[in-house]
C-alpha positions, 0 to 999 in steps of 0.5 A, a space after each residue: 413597217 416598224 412598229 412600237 409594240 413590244 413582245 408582249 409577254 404570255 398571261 396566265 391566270 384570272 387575267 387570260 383570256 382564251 381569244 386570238 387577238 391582233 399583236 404586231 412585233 417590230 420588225 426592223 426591216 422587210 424584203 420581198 422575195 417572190 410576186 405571183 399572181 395569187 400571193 406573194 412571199 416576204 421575209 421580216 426581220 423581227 424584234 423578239 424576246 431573247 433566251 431565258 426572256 434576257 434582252 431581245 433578237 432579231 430574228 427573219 421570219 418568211 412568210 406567204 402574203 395572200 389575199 384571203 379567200 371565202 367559202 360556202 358550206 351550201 345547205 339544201 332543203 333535204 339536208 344536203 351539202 354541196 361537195 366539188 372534187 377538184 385537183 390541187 397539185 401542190 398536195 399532189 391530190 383530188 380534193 372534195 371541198 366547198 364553193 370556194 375562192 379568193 378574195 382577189 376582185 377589187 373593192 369585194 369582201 368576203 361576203 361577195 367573194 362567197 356569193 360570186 364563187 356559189 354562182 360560178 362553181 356551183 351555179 347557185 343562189 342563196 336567200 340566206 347567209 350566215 356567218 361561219 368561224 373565219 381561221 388562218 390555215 397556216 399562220 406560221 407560215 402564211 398571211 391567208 385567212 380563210 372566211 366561211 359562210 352557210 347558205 341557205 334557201 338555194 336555187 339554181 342559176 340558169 346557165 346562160 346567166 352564169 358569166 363564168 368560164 371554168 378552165 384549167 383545174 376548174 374544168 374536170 370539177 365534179 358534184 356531189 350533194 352529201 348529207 351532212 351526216 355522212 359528210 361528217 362522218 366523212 370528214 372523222 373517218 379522214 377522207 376529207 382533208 381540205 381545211 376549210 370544208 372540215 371546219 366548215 363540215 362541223 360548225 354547221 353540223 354544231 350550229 344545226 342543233 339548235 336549229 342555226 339560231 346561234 348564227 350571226 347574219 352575214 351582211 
């Protein structure tokens, strides 16, 4: 896993540009420390500067391997998103978040992990895909990127075609449609607290000023 990009220093001035970018530091040595079904956790040893920008260290940084995931902001006819209460039982609360799910089928992207998760949590089908800001929720700490579509043109599945059977936390999910006005008022008075239905929230809210043309098509 070693690399031969050295710490990069930060650049300020004409020359920066305000955009995350791919950078990798060396890493002298790794060691995986945990292998669940859904991520795992690996420490690096990492080449970075020394104090006061003297010489270099090496330094371990621990850190959650994860596929990634997809989710759906669904946007009916009248305006409405879709919203699903769900329990999380790491934060210790019921959640009102997205369509959403891991990228952990073989050979699917994110637009597909997107599509198949709307048909099984929300039992729809979108004529119209958009591609939302992808983020990274946690990335001093995890490798998880978390990428959002829009969909529009919505119509429902009919249950017997719905190859899906919820179980566990998916058992007790609830529904509800949400203006997307109150469902940004929601996320600014601070009832909403999963990240990707924030962001998801507000960048369509922005992107419906001008009526979605700003959106890029997902394919």
């Amino acid at each position: 896993m070693a690399s031969d990009t050295h710490p990069a220093r930060a650049v300020t001035g004409a020359d920066a540009k305000v955009a995350d970018a791919p950078a990798s530091w060396p890493v002298e040595r790794s060691e995986e420390r945990f292998r669940g079904p859904k991520c795992g956790m690996r420490t690096d040893w990492v080449r970075m500067p020394g104090a006061h920008g003297e010489g270099t260290a090496v330094v371990a940084r621990d850190y959650m391997e994860h596929p990634g995931a997809a989710a759906v902001v669904a946007l009916d006819g009248d305006g409405r998103v879709r919203l699903q209460r769900q329990y999380r039982h790491a934060v210790g609360h019921t959640m009102w978040e997205l369509p959403a799910g891991m990228i952990d089928v073989a050979g699917e992207g994110p637009l597909a992990t997107a599509r198949r998760e709307l048909v099984e949590e929300a039992g729809l089908r979108a004529e119209e895909w958009y591609e939302l800001p992808d983020f990274f929720p946690t990335p001093g700490f995890s490798a998880e990127r978390i990428h959002l579509f829009l969909a529009r043109g919505l119509s429902e599945v009919p249950a017997e075609e719905v190859d899906f059977v919820r179980e566990h936390e998916e058992t007790d999910l609830a529904a509800e449609w949400v203006p997307l006005e109150e469902a940004v008022r929601l996320v600014m008075d601070g009832a909403l607290h999963n990240g990707a239905t924030v962001i998801g929230v507000l960048a369509v809210h922005a992107a419906a000023r001008d009526g979605f043309a700003s959106l890029r098509r997902a394919r």
